[in-house]
C-alpha positions in Angstrom: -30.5 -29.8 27.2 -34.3 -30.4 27.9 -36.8 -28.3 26.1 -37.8 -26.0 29.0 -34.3 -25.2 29.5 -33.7 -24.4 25.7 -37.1 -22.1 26.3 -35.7 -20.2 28.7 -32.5 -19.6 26.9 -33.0 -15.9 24.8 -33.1 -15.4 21.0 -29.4 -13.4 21.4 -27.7 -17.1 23.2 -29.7 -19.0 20.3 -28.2 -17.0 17.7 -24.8 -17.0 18.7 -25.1 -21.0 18.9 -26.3 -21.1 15.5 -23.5 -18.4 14.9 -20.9 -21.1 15.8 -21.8 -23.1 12.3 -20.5 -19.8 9.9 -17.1 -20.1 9.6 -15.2 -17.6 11.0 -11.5 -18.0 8.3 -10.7 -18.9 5.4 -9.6 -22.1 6.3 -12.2 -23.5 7.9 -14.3 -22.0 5.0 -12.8 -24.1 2.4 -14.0 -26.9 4.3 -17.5 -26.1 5.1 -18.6 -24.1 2.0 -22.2 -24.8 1.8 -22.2 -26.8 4.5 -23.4 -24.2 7.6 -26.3 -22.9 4.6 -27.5 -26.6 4.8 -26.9 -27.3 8.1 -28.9 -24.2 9.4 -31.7 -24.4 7.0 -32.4 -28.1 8.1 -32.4 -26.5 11.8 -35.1 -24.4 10.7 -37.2 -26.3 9.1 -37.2 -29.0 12.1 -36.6 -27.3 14.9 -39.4 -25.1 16.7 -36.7 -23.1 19.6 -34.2 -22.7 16.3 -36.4 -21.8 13.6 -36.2 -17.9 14.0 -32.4 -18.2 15.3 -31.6 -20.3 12.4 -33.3 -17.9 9.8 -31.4 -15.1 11.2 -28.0 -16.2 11.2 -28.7 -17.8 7.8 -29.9 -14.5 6.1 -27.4 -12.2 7.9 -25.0 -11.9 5.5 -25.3 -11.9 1.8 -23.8 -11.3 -1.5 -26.6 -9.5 -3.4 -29.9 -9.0 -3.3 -30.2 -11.7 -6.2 -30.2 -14.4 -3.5 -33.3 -12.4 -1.9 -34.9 -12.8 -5.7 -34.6 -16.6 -5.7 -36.9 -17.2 -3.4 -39.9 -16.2 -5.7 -41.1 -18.5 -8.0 -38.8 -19.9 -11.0 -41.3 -18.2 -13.0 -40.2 -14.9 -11.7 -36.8 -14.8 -12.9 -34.0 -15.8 -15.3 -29.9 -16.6 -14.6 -27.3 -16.5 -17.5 -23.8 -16.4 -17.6 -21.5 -13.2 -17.6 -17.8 -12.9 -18.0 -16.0 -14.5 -15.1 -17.9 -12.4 -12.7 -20.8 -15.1 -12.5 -24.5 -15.2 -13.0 -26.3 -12.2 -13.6 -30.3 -12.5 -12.4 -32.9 -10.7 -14.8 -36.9 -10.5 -14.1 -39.0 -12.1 -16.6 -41.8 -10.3 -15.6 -42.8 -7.6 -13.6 -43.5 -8.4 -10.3 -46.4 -8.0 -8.1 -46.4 -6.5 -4.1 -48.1 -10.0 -3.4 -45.4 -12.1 -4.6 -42.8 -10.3 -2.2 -44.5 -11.8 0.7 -41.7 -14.3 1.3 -39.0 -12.3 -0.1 -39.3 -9.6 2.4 -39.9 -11.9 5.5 -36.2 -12.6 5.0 -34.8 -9.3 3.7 -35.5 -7.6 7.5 -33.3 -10.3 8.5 -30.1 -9.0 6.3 -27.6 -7.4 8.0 -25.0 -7.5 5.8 -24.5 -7.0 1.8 -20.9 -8.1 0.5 -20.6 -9.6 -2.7 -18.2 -11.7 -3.6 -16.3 -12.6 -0.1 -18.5 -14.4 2.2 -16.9 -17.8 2.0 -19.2 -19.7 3.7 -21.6 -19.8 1.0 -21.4 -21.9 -2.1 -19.4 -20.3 -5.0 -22.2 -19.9 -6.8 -24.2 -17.9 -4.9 -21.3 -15.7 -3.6 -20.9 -14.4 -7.2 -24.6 -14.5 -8.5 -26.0 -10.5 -8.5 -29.0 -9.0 -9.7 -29.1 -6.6 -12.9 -30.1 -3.2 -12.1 -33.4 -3.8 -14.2 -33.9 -6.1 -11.0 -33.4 -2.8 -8.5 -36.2 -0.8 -10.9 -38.5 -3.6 -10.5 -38.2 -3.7 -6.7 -38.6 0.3 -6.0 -42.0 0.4 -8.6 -43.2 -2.2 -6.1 -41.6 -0.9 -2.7 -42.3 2.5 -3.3 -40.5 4.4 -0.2 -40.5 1.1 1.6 -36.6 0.4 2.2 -36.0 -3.8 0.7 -33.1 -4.4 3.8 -34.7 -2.3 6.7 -32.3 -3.8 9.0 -29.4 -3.9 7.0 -26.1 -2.2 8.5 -23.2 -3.1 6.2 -23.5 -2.7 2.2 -20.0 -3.2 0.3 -21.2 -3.0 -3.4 -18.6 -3.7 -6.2 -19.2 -4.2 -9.7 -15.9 -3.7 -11.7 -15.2 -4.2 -15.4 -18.7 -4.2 -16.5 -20.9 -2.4 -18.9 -23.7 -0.1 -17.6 -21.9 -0.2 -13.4 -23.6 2.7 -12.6 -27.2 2.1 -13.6 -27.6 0.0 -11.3 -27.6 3.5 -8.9 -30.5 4.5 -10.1 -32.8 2.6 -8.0 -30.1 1.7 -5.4 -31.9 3.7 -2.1 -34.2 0.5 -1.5 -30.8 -0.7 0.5 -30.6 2.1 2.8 -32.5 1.6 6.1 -32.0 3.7 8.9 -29.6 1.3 10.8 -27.1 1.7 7.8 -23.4 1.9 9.5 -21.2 1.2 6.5 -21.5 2.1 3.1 -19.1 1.4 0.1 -19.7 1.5 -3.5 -16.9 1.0 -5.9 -18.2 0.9 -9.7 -15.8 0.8 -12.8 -17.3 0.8 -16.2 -16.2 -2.1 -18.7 -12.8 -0.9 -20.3 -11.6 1.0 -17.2 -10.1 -1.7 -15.5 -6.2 -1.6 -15.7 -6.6 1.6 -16.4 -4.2 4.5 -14.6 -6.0 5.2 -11.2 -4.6 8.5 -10.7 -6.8 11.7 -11.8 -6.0 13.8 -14.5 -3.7 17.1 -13.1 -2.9 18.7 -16.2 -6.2 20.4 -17.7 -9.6 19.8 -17.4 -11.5 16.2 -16.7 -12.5 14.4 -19.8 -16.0 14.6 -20.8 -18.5 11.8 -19.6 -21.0 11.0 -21.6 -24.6 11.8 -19.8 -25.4 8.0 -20.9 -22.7 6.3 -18.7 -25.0 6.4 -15.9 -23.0 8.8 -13.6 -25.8 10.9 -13.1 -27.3 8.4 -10.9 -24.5 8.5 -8.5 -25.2 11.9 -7.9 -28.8 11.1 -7.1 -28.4 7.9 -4.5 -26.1 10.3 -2.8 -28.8 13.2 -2.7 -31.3 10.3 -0.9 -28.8 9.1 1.0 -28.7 11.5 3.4 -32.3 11.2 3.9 -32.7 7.6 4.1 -29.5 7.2 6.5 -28.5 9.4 8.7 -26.8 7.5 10.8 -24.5 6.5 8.5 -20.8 6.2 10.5 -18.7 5.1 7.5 -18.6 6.2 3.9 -16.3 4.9 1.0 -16.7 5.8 -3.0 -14.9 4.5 -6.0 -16.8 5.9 -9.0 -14.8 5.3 -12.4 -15.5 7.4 -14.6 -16.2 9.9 -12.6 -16.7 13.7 -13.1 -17.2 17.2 -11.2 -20.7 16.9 -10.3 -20.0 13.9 -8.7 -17.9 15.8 -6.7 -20.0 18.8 -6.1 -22.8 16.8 -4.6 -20.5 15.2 -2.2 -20.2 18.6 -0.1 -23.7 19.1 1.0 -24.0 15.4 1.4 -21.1 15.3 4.6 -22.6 18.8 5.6 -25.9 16.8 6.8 -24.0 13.6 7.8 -23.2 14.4 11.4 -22.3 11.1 12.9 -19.4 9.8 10.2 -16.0 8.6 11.8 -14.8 7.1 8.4 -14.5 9.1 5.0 -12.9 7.7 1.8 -13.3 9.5 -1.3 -10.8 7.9 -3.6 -9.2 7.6 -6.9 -11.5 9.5 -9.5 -13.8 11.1 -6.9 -12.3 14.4 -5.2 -13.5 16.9 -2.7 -14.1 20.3 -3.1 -13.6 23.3 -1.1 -16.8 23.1 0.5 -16.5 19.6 1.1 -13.3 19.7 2.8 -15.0 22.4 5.1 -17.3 20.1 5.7 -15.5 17.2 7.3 -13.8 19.7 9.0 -16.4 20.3 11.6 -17.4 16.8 11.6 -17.0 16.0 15.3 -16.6 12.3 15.2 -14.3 12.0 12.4 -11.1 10.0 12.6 -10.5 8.2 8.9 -10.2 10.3 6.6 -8.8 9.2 2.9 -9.6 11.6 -0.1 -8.0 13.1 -3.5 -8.1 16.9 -4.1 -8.5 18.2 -7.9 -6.5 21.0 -9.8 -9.6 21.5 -11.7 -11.9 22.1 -8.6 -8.9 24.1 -6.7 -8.1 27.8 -6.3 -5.5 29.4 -4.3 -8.6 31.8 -3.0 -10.3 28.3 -1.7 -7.6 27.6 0.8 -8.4 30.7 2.7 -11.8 29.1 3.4 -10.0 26.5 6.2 -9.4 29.0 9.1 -6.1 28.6 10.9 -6.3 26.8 14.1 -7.1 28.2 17.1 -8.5 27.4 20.6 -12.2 28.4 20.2 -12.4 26.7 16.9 -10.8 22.9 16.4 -10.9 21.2 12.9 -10.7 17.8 12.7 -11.2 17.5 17.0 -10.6 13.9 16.5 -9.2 12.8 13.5 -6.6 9.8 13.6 -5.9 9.1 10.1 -5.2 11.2 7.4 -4.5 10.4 3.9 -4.4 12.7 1.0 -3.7 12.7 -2.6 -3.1 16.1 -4.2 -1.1 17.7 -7.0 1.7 19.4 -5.0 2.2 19.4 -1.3 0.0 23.1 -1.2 -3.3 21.4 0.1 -1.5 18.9 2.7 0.5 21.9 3.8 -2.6 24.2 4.3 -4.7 21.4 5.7 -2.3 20.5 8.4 -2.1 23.6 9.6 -5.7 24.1 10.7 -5.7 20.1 12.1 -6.5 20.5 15.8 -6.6 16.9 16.8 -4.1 15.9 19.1 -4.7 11.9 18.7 -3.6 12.3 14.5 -0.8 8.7 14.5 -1.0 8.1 10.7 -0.4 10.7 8.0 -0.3 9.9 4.3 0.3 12.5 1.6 0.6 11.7 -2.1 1.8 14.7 -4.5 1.4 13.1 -8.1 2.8 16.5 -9.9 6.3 18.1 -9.2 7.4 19.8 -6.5 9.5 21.9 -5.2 12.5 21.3 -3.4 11.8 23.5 -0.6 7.9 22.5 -0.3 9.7 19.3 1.4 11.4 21.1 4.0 8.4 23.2 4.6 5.7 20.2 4.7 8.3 18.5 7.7 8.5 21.9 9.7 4.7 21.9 9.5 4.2 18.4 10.2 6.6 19.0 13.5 4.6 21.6 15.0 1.3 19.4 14.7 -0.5 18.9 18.5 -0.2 15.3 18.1 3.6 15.4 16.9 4.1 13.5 20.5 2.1 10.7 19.4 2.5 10.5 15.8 3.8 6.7 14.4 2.9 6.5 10.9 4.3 9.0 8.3 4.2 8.2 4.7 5.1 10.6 1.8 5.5 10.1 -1.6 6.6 12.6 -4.5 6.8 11.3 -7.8 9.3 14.5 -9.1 11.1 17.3 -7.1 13.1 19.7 -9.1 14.9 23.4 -8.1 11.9 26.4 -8.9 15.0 28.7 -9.7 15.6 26.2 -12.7 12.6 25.9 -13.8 12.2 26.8 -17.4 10.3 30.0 -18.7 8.6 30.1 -15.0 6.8 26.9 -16.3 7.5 24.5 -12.8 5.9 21.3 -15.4 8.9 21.6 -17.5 10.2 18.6 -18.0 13.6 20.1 -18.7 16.4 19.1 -15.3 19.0 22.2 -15.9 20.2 21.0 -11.9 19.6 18.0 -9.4 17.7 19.0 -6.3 19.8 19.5 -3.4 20.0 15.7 -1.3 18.0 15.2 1.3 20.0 14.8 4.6 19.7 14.0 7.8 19.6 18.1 8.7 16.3 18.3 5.7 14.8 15.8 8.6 15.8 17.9 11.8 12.1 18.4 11.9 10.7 15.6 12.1 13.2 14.2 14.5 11.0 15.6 17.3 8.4 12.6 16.5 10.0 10.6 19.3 7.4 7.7 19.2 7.5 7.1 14.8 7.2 3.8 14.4 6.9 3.7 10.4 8.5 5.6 8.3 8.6 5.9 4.4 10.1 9.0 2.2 9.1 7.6 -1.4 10.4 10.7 -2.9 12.0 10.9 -6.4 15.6 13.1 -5.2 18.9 12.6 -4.0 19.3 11.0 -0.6 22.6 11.9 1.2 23.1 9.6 4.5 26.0 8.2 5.9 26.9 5.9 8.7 26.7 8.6 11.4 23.4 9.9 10.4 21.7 6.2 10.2 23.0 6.0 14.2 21.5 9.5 14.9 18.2 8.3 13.3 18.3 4.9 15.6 18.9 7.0 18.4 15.3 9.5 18.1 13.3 6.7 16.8 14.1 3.6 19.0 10.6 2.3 18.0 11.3 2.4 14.5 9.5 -0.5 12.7 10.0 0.3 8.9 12.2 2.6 7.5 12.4 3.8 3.6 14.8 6.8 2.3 13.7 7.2 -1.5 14.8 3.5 -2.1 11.2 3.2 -4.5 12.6 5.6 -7.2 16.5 6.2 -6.0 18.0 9.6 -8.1 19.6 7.8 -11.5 17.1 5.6 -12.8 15.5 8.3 -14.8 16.8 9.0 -17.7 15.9 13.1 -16.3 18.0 12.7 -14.1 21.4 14.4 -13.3 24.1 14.2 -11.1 24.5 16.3 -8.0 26.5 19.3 -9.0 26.4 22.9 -9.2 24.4 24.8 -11.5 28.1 25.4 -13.6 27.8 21.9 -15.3 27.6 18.2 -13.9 29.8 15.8 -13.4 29.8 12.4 -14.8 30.7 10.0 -12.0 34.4 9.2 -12.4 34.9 11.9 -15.8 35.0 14.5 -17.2 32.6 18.0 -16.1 29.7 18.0 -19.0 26.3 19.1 -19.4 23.6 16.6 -18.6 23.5 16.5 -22.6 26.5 15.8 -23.2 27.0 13.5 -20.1 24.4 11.3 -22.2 26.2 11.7 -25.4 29.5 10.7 -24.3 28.0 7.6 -22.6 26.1 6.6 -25.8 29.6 7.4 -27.9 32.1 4.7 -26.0 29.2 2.4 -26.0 29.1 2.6 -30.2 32.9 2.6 -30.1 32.8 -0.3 -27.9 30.3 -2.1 -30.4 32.9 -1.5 -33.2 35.6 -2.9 -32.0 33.7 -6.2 -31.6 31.7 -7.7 -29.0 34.9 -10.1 -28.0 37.2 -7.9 -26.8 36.9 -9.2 -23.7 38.4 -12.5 -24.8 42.3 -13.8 -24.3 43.2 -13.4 -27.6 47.0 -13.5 -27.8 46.7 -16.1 -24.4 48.8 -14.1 -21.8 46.2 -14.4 -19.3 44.6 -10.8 -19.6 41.2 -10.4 -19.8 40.7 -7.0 -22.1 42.9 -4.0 -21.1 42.7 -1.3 -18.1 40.5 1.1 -20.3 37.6 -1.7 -20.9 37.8 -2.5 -17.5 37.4 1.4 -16.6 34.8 2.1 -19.0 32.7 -1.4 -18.0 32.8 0.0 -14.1 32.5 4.0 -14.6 30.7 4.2 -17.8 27.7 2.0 -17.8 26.7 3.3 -14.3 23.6 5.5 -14.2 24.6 8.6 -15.4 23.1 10.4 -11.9 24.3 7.8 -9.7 26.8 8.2 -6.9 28.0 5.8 -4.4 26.1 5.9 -1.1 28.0 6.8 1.7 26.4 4.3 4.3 28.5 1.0 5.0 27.2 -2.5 6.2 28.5 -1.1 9.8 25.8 1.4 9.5 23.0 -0.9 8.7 24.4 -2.8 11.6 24.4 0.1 14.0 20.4 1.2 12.5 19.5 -2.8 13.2 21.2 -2.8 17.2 19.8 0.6 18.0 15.9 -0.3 16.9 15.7 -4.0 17.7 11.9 -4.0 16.4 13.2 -3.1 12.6 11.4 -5.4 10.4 11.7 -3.4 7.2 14.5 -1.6 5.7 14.7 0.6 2.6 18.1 2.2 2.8 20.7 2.7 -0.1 24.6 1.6 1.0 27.6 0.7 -0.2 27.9 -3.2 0.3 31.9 -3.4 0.2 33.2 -5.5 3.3 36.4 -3.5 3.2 35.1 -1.1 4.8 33.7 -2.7 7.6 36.7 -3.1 10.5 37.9 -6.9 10.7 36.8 -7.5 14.0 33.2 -6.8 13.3 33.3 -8.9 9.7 35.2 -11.8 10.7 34.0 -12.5 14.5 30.6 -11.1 13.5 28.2 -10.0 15.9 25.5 -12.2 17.8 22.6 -12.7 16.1 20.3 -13.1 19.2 20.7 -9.4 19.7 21.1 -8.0 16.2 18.4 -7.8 13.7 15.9 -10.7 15.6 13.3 -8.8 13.0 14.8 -7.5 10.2 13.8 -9.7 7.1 13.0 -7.3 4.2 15.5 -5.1 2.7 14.8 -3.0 -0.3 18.5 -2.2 -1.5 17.6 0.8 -4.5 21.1 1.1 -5.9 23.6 -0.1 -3.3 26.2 -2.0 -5.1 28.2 -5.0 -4.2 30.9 -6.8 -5.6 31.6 -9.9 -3.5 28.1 -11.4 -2.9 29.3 -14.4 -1.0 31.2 -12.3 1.6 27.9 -10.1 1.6 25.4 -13.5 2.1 27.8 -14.3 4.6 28.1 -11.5 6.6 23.9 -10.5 6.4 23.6 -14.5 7.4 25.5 -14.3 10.7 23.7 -10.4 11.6 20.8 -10.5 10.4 19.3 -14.6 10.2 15.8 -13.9 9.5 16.4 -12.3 6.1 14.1 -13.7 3.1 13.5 -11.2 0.9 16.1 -8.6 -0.6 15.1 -6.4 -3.9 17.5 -3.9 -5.4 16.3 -1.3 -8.3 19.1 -2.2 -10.6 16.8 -3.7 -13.0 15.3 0.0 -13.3 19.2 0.8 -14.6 19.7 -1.5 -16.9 18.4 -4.7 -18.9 17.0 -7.6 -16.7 19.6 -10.1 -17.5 19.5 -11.8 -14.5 15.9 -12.2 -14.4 16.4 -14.0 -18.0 19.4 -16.6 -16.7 18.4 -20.3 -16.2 17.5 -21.5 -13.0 20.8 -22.1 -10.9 23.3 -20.5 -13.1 24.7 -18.1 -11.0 27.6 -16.7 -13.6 28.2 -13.5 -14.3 28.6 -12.7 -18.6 32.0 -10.7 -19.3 29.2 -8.3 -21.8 27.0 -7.5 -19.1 27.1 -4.1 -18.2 27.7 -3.3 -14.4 24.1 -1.9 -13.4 23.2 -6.1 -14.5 26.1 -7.4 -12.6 24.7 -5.6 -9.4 21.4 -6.8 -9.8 22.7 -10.4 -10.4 24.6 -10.4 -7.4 21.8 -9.1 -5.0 19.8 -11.9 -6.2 22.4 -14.3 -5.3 22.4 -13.0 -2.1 19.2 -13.8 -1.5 19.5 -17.2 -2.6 23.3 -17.4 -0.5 21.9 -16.1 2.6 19.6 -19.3 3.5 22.1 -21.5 2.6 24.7 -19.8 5.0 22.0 -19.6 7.7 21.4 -23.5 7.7 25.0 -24.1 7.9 25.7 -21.6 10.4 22.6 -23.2 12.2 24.0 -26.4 12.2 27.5 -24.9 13.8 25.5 -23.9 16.6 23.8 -27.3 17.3 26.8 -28.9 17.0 28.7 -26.3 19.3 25.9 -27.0 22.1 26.3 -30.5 21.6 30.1 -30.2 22.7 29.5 -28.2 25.1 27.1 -30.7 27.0 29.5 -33.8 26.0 32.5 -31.7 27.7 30.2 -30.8 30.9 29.0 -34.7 31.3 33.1 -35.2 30.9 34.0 -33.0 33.5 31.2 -34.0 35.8 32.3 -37.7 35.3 35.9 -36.7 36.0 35.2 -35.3 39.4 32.5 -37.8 40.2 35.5 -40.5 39.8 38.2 -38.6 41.0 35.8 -38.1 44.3 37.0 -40.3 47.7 33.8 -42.2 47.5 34.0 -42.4 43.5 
């Protein structure tokens, strides 16, 4: 291309030329890291047409406002090594409004501050950032002047280091008024690995005023000032503490134009907050965590109900909240007018009531956009019976009865979401479904993409928990009616008695052939099950039926009862085709579905369901891990394991079966065409000689 055509070309076409050298995935960024840096700064320097397009694209995106530093003179500045994080940049002198001549020539061309991930640039400078000494410097010489005028994206992070949020307190010189996107996640040195979910018993922890969260409250007082355009805002302050919180509500109030809203973790909303995003009128994200401690009953009333004249949340999409109890969600989706809500996330970290649950899916069904809704996702960590709890105390940890199951009739409600596409009930309670209730589930939700039913934390692997009885006393699977006490106790007693009488009694010793007598073999199947477990009712044919009826299932998390006999013999030895039956189904999370031939399991799951990789059962949760500690390839069962670690072990060799079959059954196939075309080029032959002409 001659240079009068390149002159007529416009600076948006140059750019996107130049654009072509960043690479746009991780692969291609492996290859090229530090290459398109070099490539367009020699375009710059050489080429007059290029130089500004060049500059731009180079300076578009960058970690941290240390890369901006290192264009002043050496003289300027200092680098020294910190933790694994990288280079930290400090001043060696304070700097002079002269000096920033160069510096801020290419900070208007910023666009876009992310630390850490831009992959085209070398290693070093993706992890390189300034100390906040470096951010004081800057605003004594900027004044009200913003550093990134242009800038539109700024995803800060500093995690596991000392003094995070200081460097807040001259953080505004990165808001310009083009500022879109704004996420800050600081955690103080110590914090990380710590428990992310907030404190709901009591009141906060004290901060100490010298942490430096002060200053978040500030940059979010200016922010509002500086930006007011701003379209998405995302905070992970830890520690945090209420006045974080407080200054959060008058912050939304002024921020008209947000679409996005993620207050996580450590930083929740208050009352007036909440109010706030309600009559945002743009808002579609919305991700926050409500607090105990800034909650009353008498702050509910301050959402009004919904009604036609006034809409909260017009056009809110997303919804995910983390609360103490299922009170907030409830009262907040009642007053949600938007009729284009498709995901819905609730998180109740406290227990709950039994009833709540029934209550949160009746409310949930009469939502305006139940129609449309695809995504629901709810997860309970405790549910217990509020007649049983203790002294009027619902926090007692004291189980006097299990929670009644959750059945297919607990989900009548939600079975007018005709379009859900993912489903996951992550709730701590007994689940109650058999084969006929899996089929009427296939049938409402055709579209069904993933499907759990309390498979994360199945009723028995708590030590809490008891078996599903009435309020008379409990009954030990298999035994005896005891108390949930004594249940324990009598588990605990034949496992002592067991102990005495040696650990070989297993063992032929008198050589007739018998391995231990009937009661061993009772007590090793009854007695060592959880003590709240009870045999799922859904079969195999069930799974089957779920997988036929929603042909885009990809994910299942569904307790059954993995015995082939009682799957009819037509169905386990002809075995359905697999072009027709699970063509997506390769996940299945098991919770306590137990087996006990796991070759005619891998067998059967090999011809139905071919695409399976990964299977995980919560046996291990039961029981020890023995068959996470066996040697690679020894697939034997020990006669002392107890039958919780039999289970397990035999789910993972399922796993490992069901490629194996899959190949072979693979091969059959291949094979099978094969004949087929040798006995159609037979016949063909046969008639082309038996033919008069032949």
């Amino acid at each position: 291309m001659t240079t009068p055509a390149l002159s007529r070309l416009s600076l948006d076409v140059r750019e996107a030329i130049c654009r072509q050298l960043v690479p746009v995935d991780e692969e291609t960024a492996g290859l090229s890291s530090g290459f398109a840096c070099h490539t367009l700064a020699t375009l710059a320097r050489t080429c007059r047409m290029f130089h500004d397009p060049a500059l731009n694209v180079l300076w578009e995106n960058i970690p941290d406002i240390a890369v901006l530093v290192l264009t002043l003179p050496e003289s300027c500045y200092t680098l020294h090594k910190e933790g694994y994080l990288g280079e930290v940049l400090t001043l060696q002198r304070p700097l002079d409004s002269k000096e920033l001549t160069r510096l801020l020539s290419y900070s208007r061309r910023v666009r876009l501050l992310h630390w850490g991930v831009l992959r085209h640039l070398p290693m070093r400078l993706r992890l390189i950032r300034a100390a906040p000494t470096v951010y004081d410097s800057l605003a004594e010489v900027l004044h009200s002047r913003p550093l990134l005028p242009n800038v539109q994206i700024i995803r800060h992070t500093t995690l596991d280091v000392k003094d995070a949020h200081m460097v807040l307190r001259s953080f505004h010189i990165l808001f310009g008024p083009q500022l879109q996107k704004l996420h800050i996640t600081l955690q103080e040195k110590g914090q990380l690995g710590s428990p992310l979910e907030f404190h709901i018993n009591g009141s906060r922890p004290p901060v100490d005023p010298a942490s430096g969260v002060v200053h978040v409250a500030d940059v979010l007082t200016k922010l509002k000032d500086l930006s007011p355009c701003l379209r998405e805002l995302e905070l992970y302050v830890d520690p945090s503490d209420n006045s974080i919180a407080r200054v959060v509500a008058p912050l939304l109030c002024s921020l008209h134009h947000l679409t996005i809203v993620r207050l996580t973790h450590r930083l929740p909303v208050t009352s007036q907050a909440l109010v706030s995003l309600a009559i945002l009128p743009h808002l579609k994200h919305l991700d926050f965590t409500s607090d105990r401690v800034l909650w009353s009953d008498d702050d509910l009333e301050l959402l009004p109900p919904r009604h036609e004249r006034y809409t909260a949340f017009p056009a809110l999409r997303t919804l995910m909240i983390k609360a103490p109890t299922l009170s907030l969600p409830m009262k907040l989706l009642q007053v949600v007018s938007s009729s284009c809500l498709t995901e819905l996330s609730i998180y109740a970290m406290d227990r709950v009531p039994r009833q709540d649950i029934q209550s949160l899916f009746f409310t949930i069904a009469a939502l305006p956009s139940r129609h449309i809704l695809t995504s629901f996702f709810v997860e309970i960590e405790d549910v217990f019976n509020a007649e049983d709890a203790s002294a009027g105390n619902p926090a007692s940890p004291l189980v006097v009865r299990a929670p009644s199951p959750i059945t297919v009739r607990t989900l009548a409600p939600l079975l007018s979401l005709g379009m859900m596409q993912d489903l996951s009930l992550n709730i701590h309670c007994p689940f109650d479904f058999d084969d006929a209730a899996l089929v009427k589930l296939a049938k409402t939700w055709p579209y069904l993409n993933r499907l759990f039913l309390g498979i994360h934390s199945p009723w028995g692997v708590l030590a809490s928990d008891v078996p599903v009885a009435s309020s008379s006393g409990v009954q030990v699977p298999n035994g005896p009616t005891l108390s949930p006490r004594q249940g324990h106790e009598h588990v605990i007693d034949r496992a002592v008695q067991r102990q005495d009488n040696g650990d070989d009694d297993n063992e032929d010793e008198d050589g007739d052939g018998d391995q231990g007598t009937d009661e061993d073999e009772e007590f090793k199947k009854d007695d060592l099950l959880p003590y709240a477990w009870r045999k799922p009712r859904a079969t195999l044919l069930g799974i089957v039926a779920l997988a036929k009826m929603c042909p885009h299932l990809s994910i299942l998390g569904v307790q059954f009862d993995a015995d082939l006999a009682r799957v009819p013999p037509g169905v386990r030895v002809k075995g359905p085709k697999t072009e027709r039956i699970g063509r997506e189904l390769d996940t299945f999370y098991l919770g306590l579905s137990p087996i006990e031939d796991p070759f005619a399991v891998a067998a059967f799951l090999s011809d139905v369901f071919s695409r399976v990789e990964f299977l995980e059962s919560s046996w291990d949760l039961a029981g020890e891990e023995t068959a996470e500690n066996r040697d690679e390839g020894d697939l034997r069962e020990q006669h002392w394991w107890s039958l919780p670690q039999r289970y397990q072990a035999r789910w993972v060799h399922v796993q490992e079966l069901i490629p194996k079959f899959a190949a072979v059954r693979s091969q059959e196939r291949r094979w099978k065409r094969k004949v087929k075309v040798h006995e159609f080029l037979a016949r063909f032959a046969a008639r082309f000689v038996a033919s008069p002409g032949g």
